[in-house]
C-alpha positions as CSV (number, residue, x, y, z in Angstrom):
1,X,-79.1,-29.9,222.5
2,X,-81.7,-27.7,221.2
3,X,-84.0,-27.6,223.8
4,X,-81.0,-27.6,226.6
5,X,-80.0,-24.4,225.4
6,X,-83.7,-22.5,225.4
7,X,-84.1,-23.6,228.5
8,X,-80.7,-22.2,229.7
9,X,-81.7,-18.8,227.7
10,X,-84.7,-18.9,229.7
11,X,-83.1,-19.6,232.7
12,X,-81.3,-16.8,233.1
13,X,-83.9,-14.2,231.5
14,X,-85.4,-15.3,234.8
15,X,-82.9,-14.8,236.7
16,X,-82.3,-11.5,235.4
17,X,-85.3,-10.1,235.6
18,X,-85.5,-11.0,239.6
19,X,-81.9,-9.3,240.0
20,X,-83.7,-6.1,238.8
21,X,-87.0,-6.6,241.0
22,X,-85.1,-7.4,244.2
23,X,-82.5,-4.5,243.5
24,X,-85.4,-1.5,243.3
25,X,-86.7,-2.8,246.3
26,X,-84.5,-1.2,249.4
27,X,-84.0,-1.9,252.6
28,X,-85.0,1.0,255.2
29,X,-81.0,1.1,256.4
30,X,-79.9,1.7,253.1
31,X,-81.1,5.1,252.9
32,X,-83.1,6.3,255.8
33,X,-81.7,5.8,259.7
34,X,-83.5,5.7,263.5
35,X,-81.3,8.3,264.6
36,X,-82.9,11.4,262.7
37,X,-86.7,11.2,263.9
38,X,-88.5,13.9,262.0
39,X,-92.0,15.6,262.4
40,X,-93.2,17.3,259.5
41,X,-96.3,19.8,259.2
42,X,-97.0,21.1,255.8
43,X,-99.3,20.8,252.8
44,X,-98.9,18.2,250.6
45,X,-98.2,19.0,246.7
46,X,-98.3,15.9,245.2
47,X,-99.2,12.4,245.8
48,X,-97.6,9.7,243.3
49,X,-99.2,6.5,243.6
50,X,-96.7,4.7,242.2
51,X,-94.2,1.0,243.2
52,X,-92.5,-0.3,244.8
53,X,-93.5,2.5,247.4
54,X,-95.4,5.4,246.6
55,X,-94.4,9.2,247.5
56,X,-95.8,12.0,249.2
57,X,-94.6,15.3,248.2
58,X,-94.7,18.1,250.5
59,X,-94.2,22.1,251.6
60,X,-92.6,22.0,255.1
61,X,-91.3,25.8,256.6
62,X,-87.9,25.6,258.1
63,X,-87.1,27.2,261.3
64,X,-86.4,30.2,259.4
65,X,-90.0,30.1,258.0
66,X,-88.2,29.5,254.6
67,X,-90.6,26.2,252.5
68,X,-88.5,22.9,251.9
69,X,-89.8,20.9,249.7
70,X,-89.8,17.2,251.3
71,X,-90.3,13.7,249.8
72,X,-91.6,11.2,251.8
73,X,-91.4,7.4,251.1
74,X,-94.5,5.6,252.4
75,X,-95.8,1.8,252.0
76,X,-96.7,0.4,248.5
77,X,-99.5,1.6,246.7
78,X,-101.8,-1.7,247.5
79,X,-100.9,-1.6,251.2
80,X,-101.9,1.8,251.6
81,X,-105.0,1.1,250.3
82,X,-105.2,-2.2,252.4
83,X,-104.7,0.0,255.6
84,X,-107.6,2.6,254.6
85,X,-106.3,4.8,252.5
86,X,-108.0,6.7,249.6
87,X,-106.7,8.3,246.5
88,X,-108.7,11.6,247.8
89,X,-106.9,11.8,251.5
90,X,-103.9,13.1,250.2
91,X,-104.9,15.6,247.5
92,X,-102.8,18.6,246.8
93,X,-103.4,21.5,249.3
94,X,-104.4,19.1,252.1
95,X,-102.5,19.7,255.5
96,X,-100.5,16.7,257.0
97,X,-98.1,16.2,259.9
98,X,-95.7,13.4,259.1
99,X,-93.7,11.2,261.6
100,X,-90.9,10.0,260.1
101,X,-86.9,9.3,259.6
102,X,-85.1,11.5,258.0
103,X,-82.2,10.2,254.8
104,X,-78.6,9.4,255.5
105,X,-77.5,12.1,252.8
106,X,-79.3,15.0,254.9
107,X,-81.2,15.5,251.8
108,X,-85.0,16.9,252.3
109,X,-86.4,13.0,252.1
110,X,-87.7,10.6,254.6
111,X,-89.8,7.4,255.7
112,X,-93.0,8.1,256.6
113,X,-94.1,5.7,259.5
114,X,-97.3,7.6,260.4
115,X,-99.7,10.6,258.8
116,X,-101.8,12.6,260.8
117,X,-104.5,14.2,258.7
118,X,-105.8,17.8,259.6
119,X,-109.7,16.1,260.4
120,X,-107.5,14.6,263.0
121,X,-107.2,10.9,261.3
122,X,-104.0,8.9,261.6
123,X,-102.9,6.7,258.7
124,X,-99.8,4.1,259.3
125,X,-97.6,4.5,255.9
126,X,-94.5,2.4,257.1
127,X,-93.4,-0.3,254.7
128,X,-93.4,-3.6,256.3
129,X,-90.2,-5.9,256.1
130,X,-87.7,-2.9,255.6
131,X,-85.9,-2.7,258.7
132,X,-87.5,0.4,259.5
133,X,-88.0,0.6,263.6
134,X,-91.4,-1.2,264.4
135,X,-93.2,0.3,267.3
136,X,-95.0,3.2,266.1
137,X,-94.9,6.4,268.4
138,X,-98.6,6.1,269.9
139,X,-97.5,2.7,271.0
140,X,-95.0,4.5,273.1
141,X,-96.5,5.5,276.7
């Protein structure tokens, strides 16, 4: 009877601690949608490497040549590293052009799908497995 019920405790521990893992990790619909492409070109001001997905923090000017501060949502921290990426390529001060989708809310936050650094170099950020749209803009011609 003892040993039934530990293992029942344990049980749903488990099962608790999953429903928090799979609840911080988002789908790309639930926030972010297709139907607001953005471009981005600004500096970056901070760079959190941090999961499930890490952030890029950037000064965008508006039309109005007022600066936005934007947050974008790129690919965990291991992928990006996976795909190329360095601690140093995204350092505060460092010019990027983002292409993105833009949040539900309006709010000045989007997906990142792919960074265009000012030496020219591309990095993918998307987050595989989120829903977000798959073909990625240089594979459209």
């Amino acid at each position: 009877m003892r040993r039934t019920r530990s293992l029942f405790v344990v049980g749903v521990a488990v099962v608790m601690l999953l429903t928090v893992q799979l609840r911080a990790h988002h789908a790309f619909a639930a926030e972010y949608t297709a139907d607001r492409p953005l471009l981005l070109d600004g500096t970056v001001t901070q760079m959190d490497w941090v999961n499930p997905h890490a952030w890029i923090h950037m000064d965008v000017k508006n039309h109005d040549g007022k600066v936005e501060n934007w947050m974008i949502e790129v690919g965990a921290p291991n992928a990006l590293l996976r795909r190329g990426w360095t601690k140093n390529d995204l350092l505060p001060g460092t010019r990027i052009i983002v292409k993105g989708y833009g949040a539900k809310d309006g709010e000045n936050r989007a997906n990142g799908r792919d960074i265009t650094l000012s030496d020219g170099r591309k990095l993918f950020a998307g987050s595989s497995g989120t829903g977000a749209p798959d073909e990625r803009p240089e594979d459209k011609k």
